[in-house]
C-alpha positions in Angstrom: 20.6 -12.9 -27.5 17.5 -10.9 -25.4 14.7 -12.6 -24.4 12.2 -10.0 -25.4 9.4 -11.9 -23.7 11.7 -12.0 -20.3 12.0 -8.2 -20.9 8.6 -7.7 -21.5 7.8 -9.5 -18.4 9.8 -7.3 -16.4 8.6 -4.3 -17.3 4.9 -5.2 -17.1 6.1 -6.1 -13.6 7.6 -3.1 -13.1 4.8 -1.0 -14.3 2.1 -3.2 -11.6 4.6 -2.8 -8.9 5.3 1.1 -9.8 1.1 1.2 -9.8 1.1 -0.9 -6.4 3.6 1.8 -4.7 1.3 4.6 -5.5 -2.0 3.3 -4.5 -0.3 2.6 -1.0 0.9 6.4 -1.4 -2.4 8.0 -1.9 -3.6 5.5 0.9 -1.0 7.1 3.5 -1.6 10.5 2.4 -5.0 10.1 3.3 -4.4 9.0 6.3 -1.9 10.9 7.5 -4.8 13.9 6.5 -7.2 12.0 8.6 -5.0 12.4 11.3 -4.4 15.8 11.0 -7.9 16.9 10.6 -9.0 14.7 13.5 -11.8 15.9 15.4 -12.0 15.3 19.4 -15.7 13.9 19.8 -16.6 13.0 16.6 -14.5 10.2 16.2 -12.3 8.1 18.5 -8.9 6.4 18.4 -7.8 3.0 20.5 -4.3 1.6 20.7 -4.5 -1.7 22.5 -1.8 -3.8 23.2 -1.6 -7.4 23.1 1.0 -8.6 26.1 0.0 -12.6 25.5 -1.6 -14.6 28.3 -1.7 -14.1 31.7 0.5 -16.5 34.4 -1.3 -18.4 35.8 -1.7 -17.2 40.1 1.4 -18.8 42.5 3.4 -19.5 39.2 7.5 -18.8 40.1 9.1 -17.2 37.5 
């Protein structure tokens, strides 16, 4: 027999994670438009890069 209340469960799932995937759509396409209508000088862009902690001085690797 179906467990209409396990069905129903899925597809209320389904529906949340089908909302989910387009807000995170409309939130790429807008920044892939930010990207593409960037502006030298009115705004800036930093990529930093986190290598971990220095060695100490005189340590032997």
């Amino acid at each position: 027999m179906i467990d209409l209340k396990a069905v129903e469960m899925q597809v209320r799932q389904a529906r949340e994670a089908r909302l989910d995937a387009q807000a995170a759509g409309y939130e790429v396409e807008e920044l892939i438009a930010a990207v593409q209508h960037f502006e030298p000088g009115k705004q800036r862009l930093v990529f930093m890069v986190d290598v971990g902690e220095p060695e100490p001085f005189g340590t032997a690797s």
